[in-house]
matplotlib code that plots the C-alpha trace (Angstrom):
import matplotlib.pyplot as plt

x = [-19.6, -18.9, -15.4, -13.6, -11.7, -8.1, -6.6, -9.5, -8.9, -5.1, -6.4, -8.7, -6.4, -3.1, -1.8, -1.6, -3.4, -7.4, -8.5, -8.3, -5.4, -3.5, -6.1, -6.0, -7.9, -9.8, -8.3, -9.7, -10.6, -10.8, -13.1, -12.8, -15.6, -13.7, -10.1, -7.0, -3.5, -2.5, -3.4, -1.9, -2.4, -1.2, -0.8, 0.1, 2.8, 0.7, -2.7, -1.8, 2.3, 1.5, -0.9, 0.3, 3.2, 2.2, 0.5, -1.3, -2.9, -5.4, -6.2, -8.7, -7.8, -8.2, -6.6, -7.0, -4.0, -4.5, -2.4, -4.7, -2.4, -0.4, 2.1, 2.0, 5.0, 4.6, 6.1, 7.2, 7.1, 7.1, 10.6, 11.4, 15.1, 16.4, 16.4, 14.7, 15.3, 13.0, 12.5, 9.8, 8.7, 6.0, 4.8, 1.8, 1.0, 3.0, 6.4, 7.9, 10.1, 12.4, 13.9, 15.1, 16.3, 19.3, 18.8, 15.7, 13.0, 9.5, 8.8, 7.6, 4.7, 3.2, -0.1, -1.6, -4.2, -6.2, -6.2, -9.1, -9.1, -8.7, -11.8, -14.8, -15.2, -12.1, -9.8, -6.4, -6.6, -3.2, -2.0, 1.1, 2.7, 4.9, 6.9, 7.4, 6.4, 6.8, 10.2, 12.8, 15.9, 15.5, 14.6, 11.3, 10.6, 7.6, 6.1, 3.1, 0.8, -1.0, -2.6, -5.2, -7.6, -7.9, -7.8, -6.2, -3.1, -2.1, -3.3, -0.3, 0.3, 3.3, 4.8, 7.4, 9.4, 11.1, 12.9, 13.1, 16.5, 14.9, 14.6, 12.0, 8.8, 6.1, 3.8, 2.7, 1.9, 1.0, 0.3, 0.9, -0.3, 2.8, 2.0, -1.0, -2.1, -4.7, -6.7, -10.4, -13.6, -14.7, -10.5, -10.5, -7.8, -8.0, -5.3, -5.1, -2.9, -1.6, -1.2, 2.1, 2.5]
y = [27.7, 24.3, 23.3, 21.2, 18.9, 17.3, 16.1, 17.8, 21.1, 21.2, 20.0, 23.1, 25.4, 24.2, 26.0, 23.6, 22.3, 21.5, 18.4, 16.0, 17.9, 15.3, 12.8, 11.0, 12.5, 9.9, 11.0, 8.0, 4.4, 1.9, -1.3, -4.1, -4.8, -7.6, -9.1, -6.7, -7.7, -4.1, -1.3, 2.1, 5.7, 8.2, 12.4, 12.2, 15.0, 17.3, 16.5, 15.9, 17.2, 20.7, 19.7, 16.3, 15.0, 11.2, 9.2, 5.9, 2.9, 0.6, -2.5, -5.6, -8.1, -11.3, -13.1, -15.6, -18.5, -21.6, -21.1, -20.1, -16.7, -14.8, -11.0, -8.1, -5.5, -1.9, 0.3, 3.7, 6.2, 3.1, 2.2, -1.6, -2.0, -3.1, -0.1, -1.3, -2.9, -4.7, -6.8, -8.6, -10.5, -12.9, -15.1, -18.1, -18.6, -21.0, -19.5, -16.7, -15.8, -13.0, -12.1, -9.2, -8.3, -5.3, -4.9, -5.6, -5.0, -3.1, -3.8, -7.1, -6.7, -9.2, -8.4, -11.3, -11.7, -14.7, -17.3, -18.3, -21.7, -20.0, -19.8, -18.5, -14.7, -14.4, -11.4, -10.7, -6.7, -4.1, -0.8, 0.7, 4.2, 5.8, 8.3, 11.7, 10.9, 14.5, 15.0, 15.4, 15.3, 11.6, 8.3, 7.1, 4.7, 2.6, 0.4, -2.3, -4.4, -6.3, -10.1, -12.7, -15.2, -17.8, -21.5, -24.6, -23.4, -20.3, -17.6, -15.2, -11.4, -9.8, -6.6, -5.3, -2.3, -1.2, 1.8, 3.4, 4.4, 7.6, 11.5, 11.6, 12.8, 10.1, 10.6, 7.0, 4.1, 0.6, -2.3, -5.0, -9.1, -11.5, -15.0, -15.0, -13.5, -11.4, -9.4, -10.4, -8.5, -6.9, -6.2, -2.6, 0.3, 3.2, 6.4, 8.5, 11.7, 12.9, 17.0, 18.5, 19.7]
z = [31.4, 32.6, 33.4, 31.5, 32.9, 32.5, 29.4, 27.7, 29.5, 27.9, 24.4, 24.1, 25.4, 23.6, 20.2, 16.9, 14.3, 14.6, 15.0, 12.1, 10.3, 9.7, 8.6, 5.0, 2.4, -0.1, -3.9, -6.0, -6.1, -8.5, -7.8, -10.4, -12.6, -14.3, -14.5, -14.6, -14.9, -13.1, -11.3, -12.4, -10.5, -12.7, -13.2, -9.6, -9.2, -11.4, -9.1, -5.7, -5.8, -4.7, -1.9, -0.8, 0.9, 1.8, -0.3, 1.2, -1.2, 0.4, -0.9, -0.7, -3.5, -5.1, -8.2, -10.9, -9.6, -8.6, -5.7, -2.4, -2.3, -4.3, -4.2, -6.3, -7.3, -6.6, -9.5, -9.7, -12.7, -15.1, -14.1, -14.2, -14.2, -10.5, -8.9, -5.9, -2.8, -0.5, 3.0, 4.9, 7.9, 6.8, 9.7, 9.2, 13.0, 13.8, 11.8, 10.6, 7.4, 6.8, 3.5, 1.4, -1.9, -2.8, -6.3, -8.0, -10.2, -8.8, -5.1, -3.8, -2.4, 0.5, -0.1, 0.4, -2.3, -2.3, -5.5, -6.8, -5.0, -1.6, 0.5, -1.6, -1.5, 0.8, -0.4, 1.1, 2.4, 3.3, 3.5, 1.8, 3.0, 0.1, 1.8, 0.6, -3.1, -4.2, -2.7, -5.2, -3.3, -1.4, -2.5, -1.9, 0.5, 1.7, 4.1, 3.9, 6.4, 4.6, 5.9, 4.4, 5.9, 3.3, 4.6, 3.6, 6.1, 3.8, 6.3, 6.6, 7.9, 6.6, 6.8, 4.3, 3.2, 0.0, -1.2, -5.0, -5.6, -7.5, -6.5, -9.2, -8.1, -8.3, -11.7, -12.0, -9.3, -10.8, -8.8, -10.7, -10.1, -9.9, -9.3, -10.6, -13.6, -12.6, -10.2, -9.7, -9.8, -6.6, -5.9, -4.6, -4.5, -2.9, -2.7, -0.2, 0.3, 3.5, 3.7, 4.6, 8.0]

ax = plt.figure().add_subplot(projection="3d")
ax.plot(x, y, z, "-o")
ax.set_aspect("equal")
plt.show()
């Protein structure tokens, strides 16, 4: 048997999990076939709860404004009263913004989606974390990256973080389009759940 050498040597030999345990596991995607004002995951407790402790959405996206970019909100369970709270660091290349909200209505997201008179087929992509989404005795919290590539001096990365003042278990997840009306066709969402230790 050959020897294996250094850093491998102690990987083979050490107790834990196999390889890969941790990794995300793809539970559904919706890809835009036309416009949609929103986004909505739902039945999540009762599907994923028991197996699940992480849940991840990733996200390539365009909309109808004229602006060259434009947000989204992240909701939880339907709830739209200000029972949310929110910051960001948002920086162009050349500056940066910080800002945050105490009491609000459904997360801010900085997705950066592209408008419809941003570069032609240019979408704004991002990941957001929600933390924990089963846990009923802490609030859930999350965390985005998200950046877009669009021209006209409107390039931005961003990443944000929000909590819902809730111990609810997560059932519903809508994404929802805020400046601009709409999501476009060939937007993309995928969820992804992230096993307990």
């Amino acid at each position: 048997m050959p020897l294996i050498m250094g850093i491998l040597a102690q990987a083979a030999a050490a107790p834990g999990p196999t390889p890969g345990a941790a990794a995300y596991d793809l539970l559904e995607t919706e890809i835009l076939t036309g416009t949609t004002a929103s986004v909505t995951f739902s039945s999540l407790n009762s599907t994923y709860g028991a197996d699940y402790q992480h849940l991840q959405i990733r996200y390539v996206i365009r909309n109808d404004n004229s602006n060259p970019y434009s947000e989204s909100s992240l909701q939880f369970n339907s709830e739209g009263s200000p029972n949310y709270a929110r910051h960001a660091i948002i920086g162009n290349g050349s500056s940066i913004t910080v800002g945050g909200v105490a009491n609000d209505g459904p997360i801010m997201l900085y997705t950066g989606s592209a408008g419809n008179t941003a570069t032609a087929n240019s979408f704004g992509a991002g990941v957001v974390d929600i933390l924990d989404a089963f846990e009923t005795t802490k609030y859930k919290t999350i965390r985005n990256l998200a950046g877009r590539i669009v021209g006209g001096g409107e390039d931005r990365v961003a990443l944000s973080s929000g909590v819902w003042k809730n111990t609810a278990a997560v059932t519903t997840l809508t994404l929802d389009q805020v400046i601009g009306s709409n999501f476009l066709t060939g937007s993309r969402f995928s969820l992804y759940g992230l096993k307990a230790a």
